[in-house]
PDB file of N, CA, C, O and CB in Angstrom:
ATOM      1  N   UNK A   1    -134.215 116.959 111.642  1.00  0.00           N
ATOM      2  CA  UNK A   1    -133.785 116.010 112.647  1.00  0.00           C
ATOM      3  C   UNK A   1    -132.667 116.646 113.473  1.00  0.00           C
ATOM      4  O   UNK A   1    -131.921 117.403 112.852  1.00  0.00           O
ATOM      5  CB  UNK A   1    -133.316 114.679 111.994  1.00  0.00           C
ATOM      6  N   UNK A   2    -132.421 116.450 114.837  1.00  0.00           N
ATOM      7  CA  UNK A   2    -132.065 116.937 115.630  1.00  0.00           C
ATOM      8  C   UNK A   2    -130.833 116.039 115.487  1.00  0.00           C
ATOM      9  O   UNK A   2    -130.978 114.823 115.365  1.00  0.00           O
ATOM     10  CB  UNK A   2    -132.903 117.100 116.695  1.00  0.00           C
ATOM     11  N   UNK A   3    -129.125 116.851 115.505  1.00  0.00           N
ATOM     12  CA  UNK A   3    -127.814 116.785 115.344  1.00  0.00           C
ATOM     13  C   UNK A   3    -127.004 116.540 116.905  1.00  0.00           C
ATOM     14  O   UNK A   3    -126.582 117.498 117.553  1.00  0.00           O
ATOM     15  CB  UNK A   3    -127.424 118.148 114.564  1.00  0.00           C
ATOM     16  N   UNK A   4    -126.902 115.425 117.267  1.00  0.00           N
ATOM     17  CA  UNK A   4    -126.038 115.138 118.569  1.00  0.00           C
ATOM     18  C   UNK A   4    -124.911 115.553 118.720  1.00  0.00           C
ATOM     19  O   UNK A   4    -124.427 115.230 117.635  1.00  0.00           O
ATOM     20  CB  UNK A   4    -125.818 113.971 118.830  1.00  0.00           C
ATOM     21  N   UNK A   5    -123.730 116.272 119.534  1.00  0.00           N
ATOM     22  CA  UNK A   5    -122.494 116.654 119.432  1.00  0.00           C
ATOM     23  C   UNK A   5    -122.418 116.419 121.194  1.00  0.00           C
ATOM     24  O   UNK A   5    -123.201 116.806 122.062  1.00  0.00           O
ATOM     25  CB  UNK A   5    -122.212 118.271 118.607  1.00  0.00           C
ATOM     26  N   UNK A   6    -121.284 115.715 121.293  1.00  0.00           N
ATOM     27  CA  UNK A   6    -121.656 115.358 122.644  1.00  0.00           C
ATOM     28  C   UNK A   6    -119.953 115.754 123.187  1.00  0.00           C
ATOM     29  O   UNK A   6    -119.144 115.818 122.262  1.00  0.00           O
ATOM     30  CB  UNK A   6    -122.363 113.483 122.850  1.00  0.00           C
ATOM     31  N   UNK A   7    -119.401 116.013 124.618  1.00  0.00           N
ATOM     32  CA  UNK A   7    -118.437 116.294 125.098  1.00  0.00           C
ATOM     33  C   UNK A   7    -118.214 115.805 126.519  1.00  0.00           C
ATOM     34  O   UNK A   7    -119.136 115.629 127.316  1.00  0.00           O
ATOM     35  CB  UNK A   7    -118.381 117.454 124.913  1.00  0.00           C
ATOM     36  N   UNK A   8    -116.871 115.587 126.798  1.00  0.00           N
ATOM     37  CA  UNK A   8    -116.606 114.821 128.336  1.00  0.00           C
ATOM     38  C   UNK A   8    -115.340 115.422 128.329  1.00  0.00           C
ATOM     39  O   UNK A   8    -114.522 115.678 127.446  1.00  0.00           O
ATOM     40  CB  UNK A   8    -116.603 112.925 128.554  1.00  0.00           C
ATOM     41  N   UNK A   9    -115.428 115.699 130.429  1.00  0.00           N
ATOM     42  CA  UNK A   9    -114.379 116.212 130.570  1.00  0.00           C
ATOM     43  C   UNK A   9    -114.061 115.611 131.801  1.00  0.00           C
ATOM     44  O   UNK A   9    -115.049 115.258 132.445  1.00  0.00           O
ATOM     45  CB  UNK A   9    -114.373 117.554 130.448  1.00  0.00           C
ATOM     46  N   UNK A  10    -113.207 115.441 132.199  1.00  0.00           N
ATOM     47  CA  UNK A  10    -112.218 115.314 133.669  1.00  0.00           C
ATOM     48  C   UNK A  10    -111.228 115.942 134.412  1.00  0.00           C
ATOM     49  O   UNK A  10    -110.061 115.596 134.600  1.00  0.00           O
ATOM     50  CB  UNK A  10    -111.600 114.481 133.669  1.00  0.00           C
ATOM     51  N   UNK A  11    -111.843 116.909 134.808  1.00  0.00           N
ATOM     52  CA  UNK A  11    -110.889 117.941 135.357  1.00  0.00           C
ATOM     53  C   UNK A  11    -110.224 117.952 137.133  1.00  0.00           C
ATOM     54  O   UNK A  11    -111.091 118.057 138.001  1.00  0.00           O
ATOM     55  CB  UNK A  11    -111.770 119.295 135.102  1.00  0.00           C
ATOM     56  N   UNK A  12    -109.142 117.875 137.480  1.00  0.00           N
ATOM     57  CA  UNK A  12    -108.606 118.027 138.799  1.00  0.00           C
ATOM     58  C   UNK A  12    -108.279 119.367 139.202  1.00  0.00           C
ATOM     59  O   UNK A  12    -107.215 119.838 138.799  1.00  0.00           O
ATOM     60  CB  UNK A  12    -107.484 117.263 138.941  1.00  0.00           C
ATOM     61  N   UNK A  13    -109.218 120.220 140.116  1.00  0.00           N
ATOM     62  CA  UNK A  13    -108.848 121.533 140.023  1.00  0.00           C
ATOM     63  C   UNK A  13    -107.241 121.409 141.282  1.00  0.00           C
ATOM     64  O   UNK A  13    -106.052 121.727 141.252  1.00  0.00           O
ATOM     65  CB  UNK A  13    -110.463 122.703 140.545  1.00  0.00           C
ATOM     66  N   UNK A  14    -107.965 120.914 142.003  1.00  0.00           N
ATOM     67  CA  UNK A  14    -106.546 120.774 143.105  1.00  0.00           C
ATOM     68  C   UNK A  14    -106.657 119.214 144.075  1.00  0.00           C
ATOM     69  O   UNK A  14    -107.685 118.537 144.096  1.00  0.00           O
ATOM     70  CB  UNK A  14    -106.603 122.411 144.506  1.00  0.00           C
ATOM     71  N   UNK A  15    -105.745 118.954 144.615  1.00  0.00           N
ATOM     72  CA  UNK A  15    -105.978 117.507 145.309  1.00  0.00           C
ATOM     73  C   UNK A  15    -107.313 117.249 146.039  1.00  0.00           C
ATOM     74  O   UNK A  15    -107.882 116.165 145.909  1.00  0.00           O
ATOM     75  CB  UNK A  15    -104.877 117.266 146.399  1.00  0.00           C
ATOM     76  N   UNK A  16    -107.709 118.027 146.643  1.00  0.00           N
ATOM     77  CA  UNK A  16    -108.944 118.452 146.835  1.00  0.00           C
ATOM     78  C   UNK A  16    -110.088 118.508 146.207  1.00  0.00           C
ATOM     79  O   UNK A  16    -111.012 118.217 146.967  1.00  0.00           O
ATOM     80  CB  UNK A  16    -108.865 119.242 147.041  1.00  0.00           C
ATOM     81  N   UNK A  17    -110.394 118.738 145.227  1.00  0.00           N
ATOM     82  CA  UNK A  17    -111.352 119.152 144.542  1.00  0.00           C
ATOM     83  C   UNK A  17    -111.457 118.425 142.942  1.00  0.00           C
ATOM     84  O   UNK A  17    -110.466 118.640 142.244  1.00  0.00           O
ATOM     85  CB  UNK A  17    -111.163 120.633 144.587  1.00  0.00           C
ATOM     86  N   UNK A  18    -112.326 117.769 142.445  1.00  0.00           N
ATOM     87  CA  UNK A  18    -112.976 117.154 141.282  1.00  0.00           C
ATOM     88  C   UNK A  18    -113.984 117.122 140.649  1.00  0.00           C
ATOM     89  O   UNK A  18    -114.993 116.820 141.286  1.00  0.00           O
ATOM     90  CB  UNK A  18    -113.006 116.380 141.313  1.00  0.00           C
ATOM     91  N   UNK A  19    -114.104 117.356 139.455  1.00  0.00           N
ATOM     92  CA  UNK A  19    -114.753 117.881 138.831  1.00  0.00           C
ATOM     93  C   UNK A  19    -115.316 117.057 137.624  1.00  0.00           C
ATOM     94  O   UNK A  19    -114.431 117.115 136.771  1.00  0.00           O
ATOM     95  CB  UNK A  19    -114.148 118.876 138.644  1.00  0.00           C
ATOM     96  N   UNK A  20    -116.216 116.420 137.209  1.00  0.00           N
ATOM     97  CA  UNK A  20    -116.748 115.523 135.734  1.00  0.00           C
ATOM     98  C   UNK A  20    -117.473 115.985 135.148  1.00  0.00           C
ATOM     99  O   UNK A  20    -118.097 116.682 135.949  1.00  0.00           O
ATOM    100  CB  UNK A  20    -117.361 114.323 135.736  1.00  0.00           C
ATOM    101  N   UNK A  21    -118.052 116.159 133.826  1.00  0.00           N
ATOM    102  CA  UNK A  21    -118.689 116.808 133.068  1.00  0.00           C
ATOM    103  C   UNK A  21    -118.735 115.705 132.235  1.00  0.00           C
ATOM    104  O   UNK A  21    -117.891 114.897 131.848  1.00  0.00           O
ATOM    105  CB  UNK A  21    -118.225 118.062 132.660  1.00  0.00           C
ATOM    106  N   UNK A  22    -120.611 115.956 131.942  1.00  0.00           N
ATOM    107  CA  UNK A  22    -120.701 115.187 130.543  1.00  0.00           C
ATOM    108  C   UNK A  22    -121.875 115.908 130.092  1.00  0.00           C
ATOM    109  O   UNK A  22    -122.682 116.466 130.835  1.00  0.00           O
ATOM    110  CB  UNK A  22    -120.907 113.426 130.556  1.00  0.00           C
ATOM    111  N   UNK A  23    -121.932 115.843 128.376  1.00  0.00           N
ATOM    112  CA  UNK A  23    -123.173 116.349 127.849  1.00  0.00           C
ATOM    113  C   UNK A  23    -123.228 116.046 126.680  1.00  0.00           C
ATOM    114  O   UNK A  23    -122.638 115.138 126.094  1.00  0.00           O
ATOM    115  CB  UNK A  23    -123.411 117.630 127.947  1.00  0.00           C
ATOM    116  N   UNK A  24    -124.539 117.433 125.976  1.00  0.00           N
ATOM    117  CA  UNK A  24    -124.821 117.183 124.520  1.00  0.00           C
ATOM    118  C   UNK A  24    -125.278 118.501 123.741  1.00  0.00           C
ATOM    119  O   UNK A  24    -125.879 119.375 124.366  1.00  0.00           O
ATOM    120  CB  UNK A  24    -125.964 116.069 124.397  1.00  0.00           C
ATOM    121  N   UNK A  25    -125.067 118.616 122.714  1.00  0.00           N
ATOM    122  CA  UNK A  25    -125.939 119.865 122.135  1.00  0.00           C
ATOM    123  C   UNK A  25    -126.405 119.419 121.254  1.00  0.00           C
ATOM    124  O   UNK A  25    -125.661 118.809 120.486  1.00  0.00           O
ATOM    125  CB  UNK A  25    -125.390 121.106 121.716  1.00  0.00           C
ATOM    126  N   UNK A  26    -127.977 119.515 120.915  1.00  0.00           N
ATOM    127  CA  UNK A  26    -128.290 118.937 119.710  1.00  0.00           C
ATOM    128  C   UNK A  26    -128.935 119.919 119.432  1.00  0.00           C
ATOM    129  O   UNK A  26    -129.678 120.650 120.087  1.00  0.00           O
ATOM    130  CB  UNK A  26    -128.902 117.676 119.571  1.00  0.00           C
ATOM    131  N   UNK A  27    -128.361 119.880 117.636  1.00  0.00           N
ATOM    132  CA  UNK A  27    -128.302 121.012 117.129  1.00  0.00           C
ATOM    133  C   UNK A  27    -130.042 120.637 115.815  1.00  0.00           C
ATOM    134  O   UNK A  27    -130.222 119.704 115.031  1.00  0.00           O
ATOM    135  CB  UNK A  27    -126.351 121.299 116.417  1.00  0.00           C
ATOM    136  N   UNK A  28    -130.872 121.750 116.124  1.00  0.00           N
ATOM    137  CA  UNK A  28    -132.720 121.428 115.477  1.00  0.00           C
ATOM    138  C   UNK A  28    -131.850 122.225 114.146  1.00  0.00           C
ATOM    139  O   UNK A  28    -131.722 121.708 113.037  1.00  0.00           O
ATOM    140  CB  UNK A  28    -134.789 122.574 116.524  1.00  0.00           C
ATOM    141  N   UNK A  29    -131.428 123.265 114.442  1.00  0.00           N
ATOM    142  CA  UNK A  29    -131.275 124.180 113.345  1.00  0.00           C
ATOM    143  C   UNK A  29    -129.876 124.397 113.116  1.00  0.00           C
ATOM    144  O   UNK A  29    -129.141 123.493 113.514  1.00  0.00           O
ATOM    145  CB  UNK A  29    -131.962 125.458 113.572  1.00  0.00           C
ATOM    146  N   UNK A  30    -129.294 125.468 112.523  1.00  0.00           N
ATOM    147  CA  UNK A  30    -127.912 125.855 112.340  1.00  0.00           C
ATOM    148  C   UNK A  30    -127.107 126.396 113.048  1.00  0.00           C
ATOM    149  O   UNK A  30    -125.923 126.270 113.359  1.00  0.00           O
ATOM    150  CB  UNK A  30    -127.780 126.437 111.599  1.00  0.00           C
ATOM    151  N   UNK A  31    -128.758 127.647 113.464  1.00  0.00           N
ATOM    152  CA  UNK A  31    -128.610 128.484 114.761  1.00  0.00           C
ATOM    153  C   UNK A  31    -129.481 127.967 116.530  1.00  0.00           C
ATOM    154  O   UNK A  31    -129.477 128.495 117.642  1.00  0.00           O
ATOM    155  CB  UNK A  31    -129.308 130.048 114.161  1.00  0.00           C
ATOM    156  N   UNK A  32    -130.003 126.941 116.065  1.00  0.00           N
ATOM    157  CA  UNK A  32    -130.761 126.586 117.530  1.00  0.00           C
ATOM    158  C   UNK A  32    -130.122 125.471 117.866  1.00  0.00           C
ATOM    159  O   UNK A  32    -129.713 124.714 116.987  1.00  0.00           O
ATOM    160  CB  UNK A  32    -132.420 126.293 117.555  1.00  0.00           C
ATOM    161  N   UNK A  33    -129.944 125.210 119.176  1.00  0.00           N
ATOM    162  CA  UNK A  33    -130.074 123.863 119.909  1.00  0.00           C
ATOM    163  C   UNK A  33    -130.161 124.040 121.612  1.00  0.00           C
ATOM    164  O   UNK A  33    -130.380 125.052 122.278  1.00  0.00           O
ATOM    165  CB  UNK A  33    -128.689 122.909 119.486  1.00  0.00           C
ATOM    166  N   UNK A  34    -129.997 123.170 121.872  1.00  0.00           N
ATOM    167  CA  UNK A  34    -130.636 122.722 123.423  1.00  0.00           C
ATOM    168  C   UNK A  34    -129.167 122.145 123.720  1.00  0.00           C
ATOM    169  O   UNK A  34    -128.633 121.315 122.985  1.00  0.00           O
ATOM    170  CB  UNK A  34    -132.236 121.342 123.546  1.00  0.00           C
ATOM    171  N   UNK A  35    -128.709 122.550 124.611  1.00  0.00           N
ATOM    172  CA  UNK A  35    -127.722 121.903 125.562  1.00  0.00           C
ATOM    173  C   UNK A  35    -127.947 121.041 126.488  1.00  0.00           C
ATOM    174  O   UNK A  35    -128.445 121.593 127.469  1.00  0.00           O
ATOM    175  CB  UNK A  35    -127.168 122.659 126.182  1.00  0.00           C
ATOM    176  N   UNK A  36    -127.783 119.769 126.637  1.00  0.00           N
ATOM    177  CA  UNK A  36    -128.063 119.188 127.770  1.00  0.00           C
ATOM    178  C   UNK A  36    -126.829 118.865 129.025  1.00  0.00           C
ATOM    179  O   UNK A  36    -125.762 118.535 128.509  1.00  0.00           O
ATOM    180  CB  UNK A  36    -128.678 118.013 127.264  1.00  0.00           C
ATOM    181  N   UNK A  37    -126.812 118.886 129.850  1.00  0.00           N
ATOM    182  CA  UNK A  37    -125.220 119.243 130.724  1.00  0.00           C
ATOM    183  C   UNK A  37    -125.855 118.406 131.939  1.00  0.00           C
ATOM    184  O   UNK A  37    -127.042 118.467 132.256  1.00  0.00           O
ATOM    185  CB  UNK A  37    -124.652 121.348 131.208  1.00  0.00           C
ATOM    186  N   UNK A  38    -124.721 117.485 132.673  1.00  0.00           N
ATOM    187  CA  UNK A  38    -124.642 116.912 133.902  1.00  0.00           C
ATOM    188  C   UNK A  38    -123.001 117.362 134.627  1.00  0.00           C
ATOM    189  O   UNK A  38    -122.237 117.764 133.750  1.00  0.00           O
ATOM    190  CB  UNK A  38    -124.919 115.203 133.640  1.00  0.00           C
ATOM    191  N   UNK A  39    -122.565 117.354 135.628  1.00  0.00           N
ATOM    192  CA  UNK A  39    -121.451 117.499 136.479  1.00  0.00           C
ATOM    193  C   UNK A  39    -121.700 117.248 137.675  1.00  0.00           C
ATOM    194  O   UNK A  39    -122.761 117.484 138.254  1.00  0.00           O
ATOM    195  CB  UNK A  39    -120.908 118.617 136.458  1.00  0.00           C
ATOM    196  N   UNK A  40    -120.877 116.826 138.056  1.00  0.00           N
ATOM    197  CA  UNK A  40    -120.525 115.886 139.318  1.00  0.00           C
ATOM    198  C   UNK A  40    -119.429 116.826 140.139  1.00  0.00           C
ATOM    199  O   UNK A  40    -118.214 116.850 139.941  1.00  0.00           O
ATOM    200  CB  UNK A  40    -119.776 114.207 138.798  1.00  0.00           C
ATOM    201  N   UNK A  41    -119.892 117.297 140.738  1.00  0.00           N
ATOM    202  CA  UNK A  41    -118.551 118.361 141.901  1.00  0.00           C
ATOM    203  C   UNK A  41    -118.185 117.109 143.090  1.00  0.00           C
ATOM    204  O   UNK A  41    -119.158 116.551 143.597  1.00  0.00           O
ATOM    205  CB  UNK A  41    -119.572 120.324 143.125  1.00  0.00           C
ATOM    206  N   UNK A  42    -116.860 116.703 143.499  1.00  0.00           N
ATOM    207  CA  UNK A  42    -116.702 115.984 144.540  1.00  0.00           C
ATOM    208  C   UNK A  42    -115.543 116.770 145.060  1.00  0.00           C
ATOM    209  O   UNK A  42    -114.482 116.889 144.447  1.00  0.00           O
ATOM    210  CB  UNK A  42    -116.545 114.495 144.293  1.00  0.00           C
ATOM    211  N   UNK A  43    -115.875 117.444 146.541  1.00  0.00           N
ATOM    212  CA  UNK A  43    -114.624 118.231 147.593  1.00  0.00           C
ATOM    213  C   UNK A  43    -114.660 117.439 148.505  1.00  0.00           C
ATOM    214  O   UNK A  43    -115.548 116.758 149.018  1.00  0.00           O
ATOM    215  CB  UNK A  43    -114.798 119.792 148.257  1.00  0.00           C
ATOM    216  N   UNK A  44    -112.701 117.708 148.813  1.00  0.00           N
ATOM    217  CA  UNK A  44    -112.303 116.674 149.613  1.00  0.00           C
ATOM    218  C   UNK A  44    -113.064 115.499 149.825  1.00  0.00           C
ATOM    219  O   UNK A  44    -113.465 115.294 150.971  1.00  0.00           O
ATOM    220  CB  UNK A  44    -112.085 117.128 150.684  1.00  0.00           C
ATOM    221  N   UNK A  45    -113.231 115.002 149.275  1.00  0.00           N
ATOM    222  CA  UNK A  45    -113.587 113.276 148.614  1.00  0.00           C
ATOM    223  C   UNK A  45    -114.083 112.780 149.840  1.00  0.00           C
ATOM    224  O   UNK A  45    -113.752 111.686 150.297  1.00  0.00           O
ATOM    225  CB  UNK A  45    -112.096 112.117 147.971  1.00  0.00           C
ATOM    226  N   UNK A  46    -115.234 113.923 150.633  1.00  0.00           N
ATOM    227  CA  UNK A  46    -116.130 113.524 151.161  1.00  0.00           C
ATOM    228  C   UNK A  46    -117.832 114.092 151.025  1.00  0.00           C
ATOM    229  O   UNK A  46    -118.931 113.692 151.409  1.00  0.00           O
ATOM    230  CB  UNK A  46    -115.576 113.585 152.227  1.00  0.00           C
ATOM    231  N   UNK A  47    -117.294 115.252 150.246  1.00  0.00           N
ATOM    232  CA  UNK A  47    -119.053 116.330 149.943  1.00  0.00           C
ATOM    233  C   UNK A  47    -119.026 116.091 148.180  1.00  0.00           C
ATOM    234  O   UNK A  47    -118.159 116.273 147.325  1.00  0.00           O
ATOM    235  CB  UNK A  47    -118.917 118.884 150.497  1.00  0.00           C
ATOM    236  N   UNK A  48    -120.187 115.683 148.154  1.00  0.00           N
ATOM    237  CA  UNK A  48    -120.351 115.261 146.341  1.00  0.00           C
ATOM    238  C   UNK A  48    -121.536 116.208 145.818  1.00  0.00           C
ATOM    239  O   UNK A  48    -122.584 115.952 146.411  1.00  0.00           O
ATOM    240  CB  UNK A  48    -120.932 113.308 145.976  1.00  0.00           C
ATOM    241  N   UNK A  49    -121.644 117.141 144.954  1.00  0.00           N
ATOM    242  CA  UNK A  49    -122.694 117.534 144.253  1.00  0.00           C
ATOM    243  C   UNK A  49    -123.205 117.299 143.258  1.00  0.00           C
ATOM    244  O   UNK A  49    -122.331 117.562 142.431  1.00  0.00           O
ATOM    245  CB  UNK A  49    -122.692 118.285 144.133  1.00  0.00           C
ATOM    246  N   UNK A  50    -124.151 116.933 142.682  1.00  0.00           N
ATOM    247  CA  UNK A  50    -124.288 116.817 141.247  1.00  0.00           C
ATOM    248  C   UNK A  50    -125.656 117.348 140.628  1.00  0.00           C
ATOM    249  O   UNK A  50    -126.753 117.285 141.182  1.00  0.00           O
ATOM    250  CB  UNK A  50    -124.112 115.369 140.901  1.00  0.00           C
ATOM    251  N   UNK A  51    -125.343 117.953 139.215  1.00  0.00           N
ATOM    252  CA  UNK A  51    -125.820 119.120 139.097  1.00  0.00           C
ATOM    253  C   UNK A  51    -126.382 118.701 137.015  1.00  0.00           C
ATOM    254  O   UNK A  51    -125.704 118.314 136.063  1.00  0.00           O
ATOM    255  CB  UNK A  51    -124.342 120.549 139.657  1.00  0.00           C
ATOM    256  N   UNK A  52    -127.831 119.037 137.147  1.00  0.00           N
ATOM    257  CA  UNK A  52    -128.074 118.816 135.688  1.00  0.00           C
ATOM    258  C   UNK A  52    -129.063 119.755 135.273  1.00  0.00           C
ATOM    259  O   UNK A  52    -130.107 119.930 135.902  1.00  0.00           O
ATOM    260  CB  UNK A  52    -128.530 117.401 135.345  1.00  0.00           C
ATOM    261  N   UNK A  53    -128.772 120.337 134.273  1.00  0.00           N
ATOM    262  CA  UNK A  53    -129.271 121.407 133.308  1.00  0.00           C
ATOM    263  C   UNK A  53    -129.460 120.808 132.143  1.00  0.00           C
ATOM    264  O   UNK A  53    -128.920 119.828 131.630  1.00  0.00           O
ATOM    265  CB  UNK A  53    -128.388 122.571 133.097  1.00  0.00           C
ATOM    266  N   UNK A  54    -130.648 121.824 131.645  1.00  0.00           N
ATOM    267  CA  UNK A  54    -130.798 122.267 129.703  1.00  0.00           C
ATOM    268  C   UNK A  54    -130.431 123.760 129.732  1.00  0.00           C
ATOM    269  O   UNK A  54    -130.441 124.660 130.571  1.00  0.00           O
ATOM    270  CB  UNK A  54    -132.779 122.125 128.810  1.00  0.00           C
ATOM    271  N   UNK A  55    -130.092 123.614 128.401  1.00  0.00           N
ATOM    272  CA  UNK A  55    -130.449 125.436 128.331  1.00  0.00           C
ATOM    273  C   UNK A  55    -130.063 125.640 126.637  1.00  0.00           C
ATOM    274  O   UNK A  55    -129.075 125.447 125.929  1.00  0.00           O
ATOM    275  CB  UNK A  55    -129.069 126.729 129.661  1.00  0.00           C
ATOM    276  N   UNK A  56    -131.741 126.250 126.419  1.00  0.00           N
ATOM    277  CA  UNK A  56    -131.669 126.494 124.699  1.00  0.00           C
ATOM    278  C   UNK A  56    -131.088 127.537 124.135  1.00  0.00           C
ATOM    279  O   UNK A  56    -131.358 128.619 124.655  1.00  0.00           O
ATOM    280  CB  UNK A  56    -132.905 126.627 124.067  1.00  0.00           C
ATOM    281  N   UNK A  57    -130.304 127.541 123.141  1.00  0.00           N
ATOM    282  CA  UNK A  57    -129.587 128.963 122.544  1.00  0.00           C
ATOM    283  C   UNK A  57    -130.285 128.690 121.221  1.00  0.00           C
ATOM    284  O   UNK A  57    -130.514 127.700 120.526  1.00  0.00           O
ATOM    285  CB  UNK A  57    -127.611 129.123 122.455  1.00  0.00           C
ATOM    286  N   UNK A  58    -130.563 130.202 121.166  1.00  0.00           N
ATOM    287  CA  UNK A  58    -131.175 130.237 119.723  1.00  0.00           C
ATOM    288  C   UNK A  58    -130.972 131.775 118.950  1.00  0.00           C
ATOM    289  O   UNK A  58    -131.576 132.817 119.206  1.00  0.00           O
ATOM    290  CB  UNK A  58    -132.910 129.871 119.875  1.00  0.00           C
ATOM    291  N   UNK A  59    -129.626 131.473 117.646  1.00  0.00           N
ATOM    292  CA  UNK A  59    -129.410 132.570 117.002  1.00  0.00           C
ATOM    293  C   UNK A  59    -130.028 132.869 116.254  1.00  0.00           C
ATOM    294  O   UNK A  59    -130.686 132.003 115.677  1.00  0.00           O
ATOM    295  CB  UNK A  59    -128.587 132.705 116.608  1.00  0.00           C
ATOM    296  N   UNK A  60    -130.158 134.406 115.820  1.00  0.00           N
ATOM    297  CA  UNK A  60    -130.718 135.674 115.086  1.00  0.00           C
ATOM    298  C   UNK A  60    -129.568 135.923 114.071  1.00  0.00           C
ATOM    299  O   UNK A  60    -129.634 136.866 113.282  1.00  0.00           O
ATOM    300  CB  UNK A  60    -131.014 137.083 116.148  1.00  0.00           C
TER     301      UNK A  60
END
């Protein structure tokens, strides 16, 4: 069964610029899991990006 570990962040790089993060890694194995990742880029608090990935790591 697949192991949830999940993380959030809120970062202010400068007055300008903001940054949110949220995700998960769920862990199949000891050495495998799948990352799941969302972030939200907002500059000068008029251009917003938002941005979502997987990406599997799997140790040897």
């Amino acid at each position: 069964m697949a192991k949830l570990k999940r993380y959030e962040a809120d970062t202010a790089v400068s007055d300008s610029e903001m940054i949110y993060t949220v995700g998960g890694a769920y862990h199949i194995t000891p050495k495998t899991r799948i990352m799941l990742n969302y972030a939200h880029f907002s500059y000068e608090k008029s251009v917003s990006v938002n941005e979502l990935w997987a990406m599997p790591q799997i140790g040897f």
